[in-house]
N, C-alpha and C positions, 0 to 999 in steps of 0.2 A: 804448954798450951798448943792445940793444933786449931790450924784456920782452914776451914774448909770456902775454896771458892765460891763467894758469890757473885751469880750472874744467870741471868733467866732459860739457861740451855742446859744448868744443873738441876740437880736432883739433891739439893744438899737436907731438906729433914731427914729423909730417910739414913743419910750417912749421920747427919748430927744424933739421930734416936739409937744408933748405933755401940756411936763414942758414948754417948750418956750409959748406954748398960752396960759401959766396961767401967764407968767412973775416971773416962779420960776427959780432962777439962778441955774446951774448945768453943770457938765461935766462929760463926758464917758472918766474912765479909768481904766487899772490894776493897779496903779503905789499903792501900799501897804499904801505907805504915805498918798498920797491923799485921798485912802478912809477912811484912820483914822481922816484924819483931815476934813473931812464932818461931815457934819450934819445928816446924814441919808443916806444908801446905799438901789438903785433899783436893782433888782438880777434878771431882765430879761431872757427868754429862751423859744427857737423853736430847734422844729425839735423833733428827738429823745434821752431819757434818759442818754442809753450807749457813744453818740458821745458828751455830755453837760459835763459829768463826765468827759472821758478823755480830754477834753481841760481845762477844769479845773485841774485836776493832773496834766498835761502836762506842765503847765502854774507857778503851784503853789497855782494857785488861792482859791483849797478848804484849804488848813491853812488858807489864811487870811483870806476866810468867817469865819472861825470858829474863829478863834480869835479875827474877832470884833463882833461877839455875844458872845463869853465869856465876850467881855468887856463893854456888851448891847449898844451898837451902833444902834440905829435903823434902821431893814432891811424889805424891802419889795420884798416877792419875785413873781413872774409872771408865770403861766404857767408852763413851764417844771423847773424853777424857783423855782415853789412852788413842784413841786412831789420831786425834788428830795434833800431837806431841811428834806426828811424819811430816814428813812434806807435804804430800798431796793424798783427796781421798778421791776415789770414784764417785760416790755418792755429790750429789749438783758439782760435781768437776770445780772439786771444794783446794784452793791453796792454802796449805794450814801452818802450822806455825815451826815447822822444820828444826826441829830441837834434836830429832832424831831421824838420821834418813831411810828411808823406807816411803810406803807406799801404803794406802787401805783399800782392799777390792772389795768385790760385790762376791759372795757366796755364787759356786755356778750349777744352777739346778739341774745340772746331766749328771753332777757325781752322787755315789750312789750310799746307801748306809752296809750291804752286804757284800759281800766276796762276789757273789754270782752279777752282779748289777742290776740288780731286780727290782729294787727300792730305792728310787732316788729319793736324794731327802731334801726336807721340807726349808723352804728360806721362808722368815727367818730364824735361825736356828734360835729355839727358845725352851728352855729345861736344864737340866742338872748334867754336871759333865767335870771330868777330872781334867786335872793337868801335872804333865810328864815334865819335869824342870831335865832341862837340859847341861846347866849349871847349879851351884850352891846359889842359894840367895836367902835374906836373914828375914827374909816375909812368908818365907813357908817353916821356919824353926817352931818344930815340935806341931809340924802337920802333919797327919795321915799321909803316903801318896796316894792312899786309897781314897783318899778325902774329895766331894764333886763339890762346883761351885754353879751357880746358877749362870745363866747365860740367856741372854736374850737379843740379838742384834741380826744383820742382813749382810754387814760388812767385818771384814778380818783384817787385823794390821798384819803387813808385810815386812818388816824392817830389813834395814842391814843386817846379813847373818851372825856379824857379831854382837851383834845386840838381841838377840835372841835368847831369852831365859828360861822359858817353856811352850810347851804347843798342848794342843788338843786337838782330837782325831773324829771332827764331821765330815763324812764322807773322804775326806783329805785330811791328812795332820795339816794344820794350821796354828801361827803364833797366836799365843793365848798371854804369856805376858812377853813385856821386853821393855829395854832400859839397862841403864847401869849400874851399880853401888850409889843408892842416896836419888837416882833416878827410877821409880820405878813407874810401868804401867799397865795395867788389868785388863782384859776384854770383858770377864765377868763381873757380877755385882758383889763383893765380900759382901756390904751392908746387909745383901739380904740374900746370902749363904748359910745360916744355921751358923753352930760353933765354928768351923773352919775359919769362915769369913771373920766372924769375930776374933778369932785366935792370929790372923791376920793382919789386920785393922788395928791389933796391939802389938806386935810384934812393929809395924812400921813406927807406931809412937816411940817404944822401947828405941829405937835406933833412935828418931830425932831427940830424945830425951840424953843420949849418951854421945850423940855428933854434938848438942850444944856445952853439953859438960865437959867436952874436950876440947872447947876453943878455949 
């Protein structure tokens, strides 16, 4: 069973309708129990930085992210999901919940999408777009690298370099996922990338399915 976060700064149907066409069992909740006694938690999120944080303080909910990566619980996070798994984002000069150090900027509209710099490109960056893993990691097993994932956001997480897994090249290479074994996080939406994404989104079960078989 995977718990996909609930809390009002997610986007969890779309992840839940997901898990449902792989036939992976799962429920959206806050209830603290339930996501400890999962398999693996999704950490979905839209919108902006500052409004993701406070529902989450509000709620409670950033102790229990943090205490079930204390207790390496496997989490995937999504999009604003993943920015704010850094320290801090630019976006409303958001303090977020530091599980990974790094930072989240703002895309900067002077860089350009051509050699010649003739086309600066568009914030926020929203379409289809590949990512170069920089490392192995057991969430792109048995993906294309040719493979695009959908992207739609204003800001890019910045992490510590060693926490860098892969990037993607808008106007600038920029980190696309980052995290560690059993931590990971997405700037794009797998839920609604075609197969890839799918092939993804199972692949991270596959892991918490074989982290909990081996406690």
């Amino acid at each position: 069973m995977l718990a996909i976060l609930k809390y009002k700064a997610g986007n969890q149907t779309s992840v839940r309708r997901a898990l449902d066409s792989l036939g992976i069992e799962n429920t959206i909740t806050a209830d603290p129990a339930e996501l400890e006694q999962a398999q693996g938690v999704i950490f979905p999120g839209v919108g902006a930085a500052g409004t993701a944080m406070d529902e989450l303080v509000g709620e409670g909910l950033d102790a229990v992210l943090k205490s079930l990566i204390w207790q390496e619980k496997p989490l995937l996070g999504i999009c604003v999901g993943c920015q704010i798994l850094l320290d801090y984002s630019e976006e409303n000069d958001t303090k977020a919940l530091s599980v990974i150090p790094g930072e989240c900027r703002l895309f900067n509209p002077s860089w350009t999408e051509d050699a010649e710099g003739r086309i600066p490109i568009k914030v926020p960056h929203m379409g289809w777009n590949s990512v170069q893993l920089r490392v192995d990691c057991e969430l792109f097993r048995g993906i294309d690298p040719r493979s695009e994932f959908y992207f739609v956001h204003s800001y890019f997480p910045a992490p510590a370099e060693e926490y860098v897994i892969g990037q993607t090249v808008y106007g600038r290479p920029f980190c696309s996922v980052h995290g560690r074994r059993g931590l990971w996080a997405v700037q794009f939406h797998p839920e609604k990338s075609g197969w890839p994404g799918l092939q993804l989104l199972s692949n991270f079960a596959d892991y918490c399915r074989e982290a909990a078989d081996a406690q």
